[in-house]
Backbone atoms as SQL, in Angstrom:
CREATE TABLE atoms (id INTEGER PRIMARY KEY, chain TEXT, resi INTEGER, resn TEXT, atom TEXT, x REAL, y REAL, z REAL);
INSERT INTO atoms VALUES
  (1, 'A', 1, 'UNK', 'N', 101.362, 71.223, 59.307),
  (2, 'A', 1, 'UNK', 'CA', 101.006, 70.401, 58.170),
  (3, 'A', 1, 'UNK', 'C', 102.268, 69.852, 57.532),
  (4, 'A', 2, 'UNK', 'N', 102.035, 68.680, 57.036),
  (5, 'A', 2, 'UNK', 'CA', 103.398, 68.075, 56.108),
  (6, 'A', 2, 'UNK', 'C', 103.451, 68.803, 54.095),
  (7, 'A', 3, 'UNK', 'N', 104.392, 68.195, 54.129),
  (8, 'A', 3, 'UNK', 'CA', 104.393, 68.908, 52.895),
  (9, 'A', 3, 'UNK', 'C', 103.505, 68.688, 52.037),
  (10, 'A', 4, 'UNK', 'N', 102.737, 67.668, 52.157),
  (11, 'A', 4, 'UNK', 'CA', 101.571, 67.204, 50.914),
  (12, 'A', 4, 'UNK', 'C', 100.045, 67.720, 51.301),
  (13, 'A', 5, 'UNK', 'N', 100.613, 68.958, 52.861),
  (14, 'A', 5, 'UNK', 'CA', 99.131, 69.338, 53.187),
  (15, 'A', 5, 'UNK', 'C', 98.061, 68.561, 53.722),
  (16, 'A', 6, 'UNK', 'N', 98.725, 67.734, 54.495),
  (17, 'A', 6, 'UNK', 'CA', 98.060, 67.355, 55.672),
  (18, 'A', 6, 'UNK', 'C', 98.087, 67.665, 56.642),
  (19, 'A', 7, 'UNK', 'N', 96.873, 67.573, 57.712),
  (20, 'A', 7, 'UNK', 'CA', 97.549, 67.945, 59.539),
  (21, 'A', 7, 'UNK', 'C', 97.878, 66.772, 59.944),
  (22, 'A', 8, 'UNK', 'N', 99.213, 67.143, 60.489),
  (23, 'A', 8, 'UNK', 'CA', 99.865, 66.214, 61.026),
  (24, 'A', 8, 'UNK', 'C', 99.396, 65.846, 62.497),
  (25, 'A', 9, 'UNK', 'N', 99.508, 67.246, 63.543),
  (26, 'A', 9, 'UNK', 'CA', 98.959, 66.727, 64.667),
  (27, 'A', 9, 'UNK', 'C', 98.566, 68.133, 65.574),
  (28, 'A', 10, 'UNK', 'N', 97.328, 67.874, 66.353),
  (29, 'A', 10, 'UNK', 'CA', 97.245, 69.363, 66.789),
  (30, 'A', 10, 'UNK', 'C', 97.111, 69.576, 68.226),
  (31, 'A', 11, 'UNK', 'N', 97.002, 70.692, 68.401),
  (32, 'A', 11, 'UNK', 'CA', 98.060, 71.316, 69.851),
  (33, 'A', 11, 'UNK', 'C', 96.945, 72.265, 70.340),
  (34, 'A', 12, 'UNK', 'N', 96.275, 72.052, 71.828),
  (35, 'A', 12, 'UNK', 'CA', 95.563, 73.215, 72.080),
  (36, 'A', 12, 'UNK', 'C', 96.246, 73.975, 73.115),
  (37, 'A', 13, 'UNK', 'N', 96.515, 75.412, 72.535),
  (38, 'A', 13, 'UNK', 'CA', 96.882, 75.943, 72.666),
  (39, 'A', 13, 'UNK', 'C', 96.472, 76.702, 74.250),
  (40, 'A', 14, 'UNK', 'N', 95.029, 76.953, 74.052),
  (41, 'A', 14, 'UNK', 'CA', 93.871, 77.760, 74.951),
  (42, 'A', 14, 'UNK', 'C', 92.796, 77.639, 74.400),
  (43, 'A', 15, 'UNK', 'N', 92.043, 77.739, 75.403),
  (44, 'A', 15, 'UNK', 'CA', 90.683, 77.450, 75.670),
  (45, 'A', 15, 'UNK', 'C', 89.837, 78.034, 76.783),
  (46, 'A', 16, 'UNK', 'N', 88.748, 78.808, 76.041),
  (47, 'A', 16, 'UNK', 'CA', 88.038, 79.832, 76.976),
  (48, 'A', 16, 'UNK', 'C', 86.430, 79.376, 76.932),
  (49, 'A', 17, 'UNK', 'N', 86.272, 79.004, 78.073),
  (50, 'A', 17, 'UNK', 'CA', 86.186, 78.863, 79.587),
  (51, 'A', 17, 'UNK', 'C', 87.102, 77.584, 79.938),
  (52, 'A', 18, 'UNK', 'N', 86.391, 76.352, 79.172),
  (53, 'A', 18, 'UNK', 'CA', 86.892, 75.384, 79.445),
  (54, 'A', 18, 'UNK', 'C', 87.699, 74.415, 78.332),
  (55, 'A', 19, 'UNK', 'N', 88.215, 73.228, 78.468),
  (56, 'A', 19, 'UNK', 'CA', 88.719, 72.527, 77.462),
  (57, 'A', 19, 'UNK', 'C', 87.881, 71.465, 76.706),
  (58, 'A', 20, 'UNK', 'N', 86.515, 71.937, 77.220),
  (59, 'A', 20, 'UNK', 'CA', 85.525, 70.484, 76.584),
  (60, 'A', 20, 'UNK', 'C', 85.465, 70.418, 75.356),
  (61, 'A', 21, 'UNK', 'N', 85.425, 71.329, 74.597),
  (62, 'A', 21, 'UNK', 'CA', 85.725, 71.076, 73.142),
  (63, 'A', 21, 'UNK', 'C', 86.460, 70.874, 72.330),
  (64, 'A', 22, 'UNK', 'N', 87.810, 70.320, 73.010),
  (65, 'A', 22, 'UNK', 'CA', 88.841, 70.481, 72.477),
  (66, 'A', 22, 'UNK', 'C', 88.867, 69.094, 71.546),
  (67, 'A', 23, 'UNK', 'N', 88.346, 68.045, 72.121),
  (68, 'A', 23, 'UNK', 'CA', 88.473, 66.541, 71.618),
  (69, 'A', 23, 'UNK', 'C', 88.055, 66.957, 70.104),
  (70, 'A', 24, 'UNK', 'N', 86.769, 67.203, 70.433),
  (71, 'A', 24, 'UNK', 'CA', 85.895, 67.559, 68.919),
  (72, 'A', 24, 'UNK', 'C', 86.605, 68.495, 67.928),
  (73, 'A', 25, 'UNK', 'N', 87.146, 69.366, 68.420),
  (74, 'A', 25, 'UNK', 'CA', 87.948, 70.277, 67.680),
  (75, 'A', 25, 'UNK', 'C', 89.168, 69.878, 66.731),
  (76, 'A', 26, 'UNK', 'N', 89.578, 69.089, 67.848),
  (77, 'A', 26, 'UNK', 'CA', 91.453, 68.182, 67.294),
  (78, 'A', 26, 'UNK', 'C', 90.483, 66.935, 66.160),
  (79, 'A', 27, 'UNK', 'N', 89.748, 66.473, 66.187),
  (80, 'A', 27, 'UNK', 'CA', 89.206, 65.556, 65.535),
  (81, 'A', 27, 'UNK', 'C', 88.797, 66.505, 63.990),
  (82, 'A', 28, 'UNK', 'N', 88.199, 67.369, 63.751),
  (83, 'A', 28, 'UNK', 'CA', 88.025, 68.407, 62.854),
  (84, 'A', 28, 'UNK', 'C', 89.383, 68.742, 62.206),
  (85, 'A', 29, 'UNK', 'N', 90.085, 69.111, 62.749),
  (86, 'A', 29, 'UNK', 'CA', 91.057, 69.748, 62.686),
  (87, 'A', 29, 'UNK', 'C', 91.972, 68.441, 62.286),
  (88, 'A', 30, 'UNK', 'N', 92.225, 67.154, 62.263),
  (89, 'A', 30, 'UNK', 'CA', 93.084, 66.310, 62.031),
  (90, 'A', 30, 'UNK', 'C', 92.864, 66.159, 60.471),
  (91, 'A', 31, 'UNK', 'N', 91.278, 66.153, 60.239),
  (92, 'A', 31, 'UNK', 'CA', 91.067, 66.207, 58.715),
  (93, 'A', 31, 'UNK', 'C', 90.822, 67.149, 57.673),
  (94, 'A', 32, 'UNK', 'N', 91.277, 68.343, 57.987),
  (95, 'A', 32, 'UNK', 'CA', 92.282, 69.034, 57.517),
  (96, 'A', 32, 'UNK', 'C', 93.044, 68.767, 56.443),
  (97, 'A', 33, 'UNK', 'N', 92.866, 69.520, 55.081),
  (98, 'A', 33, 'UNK', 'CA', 94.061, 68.999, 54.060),
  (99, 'A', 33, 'UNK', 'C', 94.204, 70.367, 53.838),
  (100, 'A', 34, 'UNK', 'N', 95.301, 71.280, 53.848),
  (101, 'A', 34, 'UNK', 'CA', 95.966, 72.617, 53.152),
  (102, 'A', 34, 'UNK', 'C', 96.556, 72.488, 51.379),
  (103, 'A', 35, 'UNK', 'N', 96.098, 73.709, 51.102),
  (104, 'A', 35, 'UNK', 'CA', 96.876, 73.549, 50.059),
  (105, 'A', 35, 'UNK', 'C', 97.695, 74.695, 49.690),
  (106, 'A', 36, 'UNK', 'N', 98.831, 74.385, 48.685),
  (107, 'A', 36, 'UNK', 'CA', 100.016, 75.273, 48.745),
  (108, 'A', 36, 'UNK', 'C', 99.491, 76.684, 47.864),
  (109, 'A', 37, 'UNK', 'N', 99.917, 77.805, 48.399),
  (110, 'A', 37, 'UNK', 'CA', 99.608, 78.875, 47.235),
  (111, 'A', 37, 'UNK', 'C', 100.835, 78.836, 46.044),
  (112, 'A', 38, 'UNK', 'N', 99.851, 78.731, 45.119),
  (113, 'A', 38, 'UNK', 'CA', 100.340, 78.485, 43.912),
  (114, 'A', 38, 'UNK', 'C', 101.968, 79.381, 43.693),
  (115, 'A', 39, 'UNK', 'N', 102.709, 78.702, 42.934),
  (116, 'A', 39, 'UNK', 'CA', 103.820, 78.789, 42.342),
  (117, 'A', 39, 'UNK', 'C', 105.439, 78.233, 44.180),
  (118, 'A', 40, 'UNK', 'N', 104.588, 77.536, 44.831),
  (119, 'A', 40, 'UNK', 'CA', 105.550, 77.606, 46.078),
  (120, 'A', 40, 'UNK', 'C', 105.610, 76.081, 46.332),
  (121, 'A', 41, 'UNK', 'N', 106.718, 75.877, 46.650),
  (122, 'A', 41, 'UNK', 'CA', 107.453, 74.293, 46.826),
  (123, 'A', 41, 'UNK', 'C', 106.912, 73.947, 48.029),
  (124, 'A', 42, 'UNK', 'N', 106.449, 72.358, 47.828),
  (125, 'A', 42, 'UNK', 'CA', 106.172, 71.931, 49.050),
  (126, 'A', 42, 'UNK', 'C', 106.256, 71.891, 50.347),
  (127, 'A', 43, 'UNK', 'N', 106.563, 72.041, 51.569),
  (128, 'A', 43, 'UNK', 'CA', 107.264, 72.418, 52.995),
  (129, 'A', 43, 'UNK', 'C', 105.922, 71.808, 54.048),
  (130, 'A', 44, 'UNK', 'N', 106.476, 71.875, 55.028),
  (131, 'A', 44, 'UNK', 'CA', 106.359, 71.188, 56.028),
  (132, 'A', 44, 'UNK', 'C', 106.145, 72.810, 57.223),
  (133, 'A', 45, 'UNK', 'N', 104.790, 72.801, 57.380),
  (134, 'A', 45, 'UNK', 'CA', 104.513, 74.309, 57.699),
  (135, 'A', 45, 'UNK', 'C', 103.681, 73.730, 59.301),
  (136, 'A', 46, 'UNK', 'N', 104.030, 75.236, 60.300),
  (137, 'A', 46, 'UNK', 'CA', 103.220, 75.045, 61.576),
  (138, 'A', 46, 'UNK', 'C', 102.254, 76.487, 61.545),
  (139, 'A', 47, 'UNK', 'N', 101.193, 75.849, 61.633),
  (140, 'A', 47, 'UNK', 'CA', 99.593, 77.462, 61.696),
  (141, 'A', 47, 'UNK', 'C', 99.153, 77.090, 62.629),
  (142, 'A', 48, 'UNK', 'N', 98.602, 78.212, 63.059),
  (143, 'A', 48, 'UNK', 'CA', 97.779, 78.226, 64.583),
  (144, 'A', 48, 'UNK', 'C', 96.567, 78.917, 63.806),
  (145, 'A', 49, 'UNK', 'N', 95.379, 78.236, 64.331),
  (146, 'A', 49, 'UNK', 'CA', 93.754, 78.772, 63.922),
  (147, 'A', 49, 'UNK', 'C', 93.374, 78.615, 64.977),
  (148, 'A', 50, 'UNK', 'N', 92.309, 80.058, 64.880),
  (149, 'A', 50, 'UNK', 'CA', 91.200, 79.964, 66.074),
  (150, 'A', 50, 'UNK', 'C', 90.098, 79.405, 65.824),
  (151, 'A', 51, 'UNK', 'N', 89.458, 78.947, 66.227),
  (152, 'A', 51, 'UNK', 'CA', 88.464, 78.259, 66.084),
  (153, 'A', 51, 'UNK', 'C', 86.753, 78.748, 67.819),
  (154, 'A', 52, 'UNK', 'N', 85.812, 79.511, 67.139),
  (155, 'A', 52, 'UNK', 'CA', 85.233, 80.119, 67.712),
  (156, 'A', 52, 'UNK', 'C', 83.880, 79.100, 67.690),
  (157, 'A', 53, 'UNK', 'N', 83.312, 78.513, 69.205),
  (158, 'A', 53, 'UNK', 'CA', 82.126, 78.465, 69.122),
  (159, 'A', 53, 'UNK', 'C', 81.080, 79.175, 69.742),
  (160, 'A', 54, 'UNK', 'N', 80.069, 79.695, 69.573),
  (161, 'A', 54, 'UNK', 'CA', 79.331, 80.504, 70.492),
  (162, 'A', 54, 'UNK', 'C', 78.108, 79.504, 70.680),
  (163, 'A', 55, 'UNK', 'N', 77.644, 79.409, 71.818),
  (164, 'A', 55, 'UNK', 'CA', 76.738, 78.182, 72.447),
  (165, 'A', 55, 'UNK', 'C', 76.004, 78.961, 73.675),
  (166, 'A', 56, 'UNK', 'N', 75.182, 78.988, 73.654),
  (167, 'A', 56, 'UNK', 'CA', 73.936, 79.169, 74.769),
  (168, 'A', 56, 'UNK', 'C', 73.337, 79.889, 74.433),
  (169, 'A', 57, 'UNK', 'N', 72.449, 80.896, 75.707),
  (170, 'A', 57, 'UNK', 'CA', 71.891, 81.954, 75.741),
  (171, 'A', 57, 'UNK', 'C', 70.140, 81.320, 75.801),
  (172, 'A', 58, 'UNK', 'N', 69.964, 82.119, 76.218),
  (173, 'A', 58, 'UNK', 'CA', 68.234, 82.500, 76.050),
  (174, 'A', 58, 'UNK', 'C', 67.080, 82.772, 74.908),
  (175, 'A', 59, 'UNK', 'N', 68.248, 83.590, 74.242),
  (176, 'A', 59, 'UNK', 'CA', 68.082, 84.016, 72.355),
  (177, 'A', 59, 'UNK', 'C', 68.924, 84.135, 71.633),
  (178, 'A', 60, 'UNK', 'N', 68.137, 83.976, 70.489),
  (179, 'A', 60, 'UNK', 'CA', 69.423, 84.598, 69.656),
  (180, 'A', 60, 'UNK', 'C', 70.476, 85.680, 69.749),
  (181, 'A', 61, 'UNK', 'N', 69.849, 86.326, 70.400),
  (182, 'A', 61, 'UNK', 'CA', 70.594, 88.095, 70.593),
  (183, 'A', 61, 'UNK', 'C', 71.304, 87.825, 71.561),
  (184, 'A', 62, 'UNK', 'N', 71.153, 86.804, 72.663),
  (185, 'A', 62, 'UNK', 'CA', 72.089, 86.875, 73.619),
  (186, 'A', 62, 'UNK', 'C', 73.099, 85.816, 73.053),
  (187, 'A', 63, 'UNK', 'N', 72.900, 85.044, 72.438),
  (188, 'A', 63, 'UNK', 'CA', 73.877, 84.109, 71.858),
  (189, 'A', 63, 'UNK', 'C', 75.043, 85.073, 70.705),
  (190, 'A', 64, 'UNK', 'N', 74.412, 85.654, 70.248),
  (191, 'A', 64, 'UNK', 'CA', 75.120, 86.388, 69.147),
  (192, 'A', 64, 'UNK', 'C', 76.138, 87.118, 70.345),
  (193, 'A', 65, 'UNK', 'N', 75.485, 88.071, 71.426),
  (194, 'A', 65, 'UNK', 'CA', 76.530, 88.996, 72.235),
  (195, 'A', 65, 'UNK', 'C', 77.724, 88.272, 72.819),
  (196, 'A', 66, 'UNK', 'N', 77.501, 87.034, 73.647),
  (197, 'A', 66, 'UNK', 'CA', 78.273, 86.087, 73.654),
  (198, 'A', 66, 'UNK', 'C', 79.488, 85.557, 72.684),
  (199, 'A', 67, 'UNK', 'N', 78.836, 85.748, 71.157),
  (200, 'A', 67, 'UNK', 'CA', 80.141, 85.023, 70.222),
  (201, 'A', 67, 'UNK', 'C', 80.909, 86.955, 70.034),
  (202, 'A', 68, 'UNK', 'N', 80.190, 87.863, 70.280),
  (203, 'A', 68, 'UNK', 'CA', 81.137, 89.168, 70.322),
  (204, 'A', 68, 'UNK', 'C', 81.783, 88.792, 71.329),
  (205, 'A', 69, 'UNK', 'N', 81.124, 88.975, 72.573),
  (206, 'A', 69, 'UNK', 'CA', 82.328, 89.000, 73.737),
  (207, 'A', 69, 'UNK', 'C', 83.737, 87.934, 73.736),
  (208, 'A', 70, 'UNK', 'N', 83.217, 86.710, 73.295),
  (209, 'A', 70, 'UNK', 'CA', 84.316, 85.729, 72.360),
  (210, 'A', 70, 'UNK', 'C', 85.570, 85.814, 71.608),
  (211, 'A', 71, 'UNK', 'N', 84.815, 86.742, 70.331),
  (212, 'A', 71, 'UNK', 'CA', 85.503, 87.171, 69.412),
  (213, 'A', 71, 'UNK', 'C', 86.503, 88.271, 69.985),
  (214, 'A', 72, 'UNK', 'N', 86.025, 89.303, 70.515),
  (215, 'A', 72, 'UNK', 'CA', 87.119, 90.191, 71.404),
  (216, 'A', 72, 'UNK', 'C', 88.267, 89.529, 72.076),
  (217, 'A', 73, 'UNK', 'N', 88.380, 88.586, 72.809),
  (218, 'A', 73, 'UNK', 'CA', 89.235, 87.794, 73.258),
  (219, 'A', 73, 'UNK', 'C', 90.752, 87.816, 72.859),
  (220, 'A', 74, 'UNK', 'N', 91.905, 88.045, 73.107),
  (221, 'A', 74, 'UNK', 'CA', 93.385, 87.894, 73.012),
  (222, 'A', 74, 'UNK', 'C', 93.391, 86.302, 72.785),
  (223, 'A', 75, 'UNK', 'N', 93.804, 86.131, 71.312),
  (224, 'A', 75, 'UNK', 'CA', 94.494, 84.739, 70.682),
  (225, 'A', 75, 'UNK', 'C', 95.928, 84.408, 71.586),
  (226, 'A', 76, 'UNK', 'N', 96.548, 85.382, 72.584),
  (227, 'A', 76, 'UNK', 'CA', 97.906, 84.891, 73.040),
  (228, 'A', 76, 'UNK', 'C', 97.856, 83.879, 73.969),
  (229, 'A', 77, 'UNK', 'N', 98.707, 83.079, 74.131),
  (230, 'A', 77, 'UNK', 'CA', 98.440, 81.558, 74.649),
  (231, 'A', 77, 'UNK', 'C', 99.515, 81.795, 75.518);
């Protein structure tokens, strides 16, 4: 983000299974505004977020086990 807390530009990192969501994601993610925690000078900052979708299944219950097995997942890129 720039110092006035915008995203400047974003970076996929990884992507599990595939990269199809990534377009939609960077598009989300471009409009993006941060804001500073109070009492701290403006700066020009780099964050990495995960961003989790869980999609399919048969039911709910299998959709839900799916966003666990997801969520377990290593963020290391």
């Amino acid at each position: 983000m720039d110092a006035q807390g915008n995203t400047e530009s974003v970076v996929l990192l990884r992507s599990i299974p595939t990269a199809s969501l990534s377009r939609p994601a960077k598009k989300i993610l471009k409009k993006w505004s941060w804001s500073l925690a109070s009492g701290t000078a403006p700066q020009t900052e780099e964050k990495i977020v995960r961003l989790g979708f869980c999609l399919g299944g048969q039911s709910v219950d299998e959709a839900q086990a799916r966003c666990k097995v997801q969520a377990s997942l290593s963020c290391e890129a």
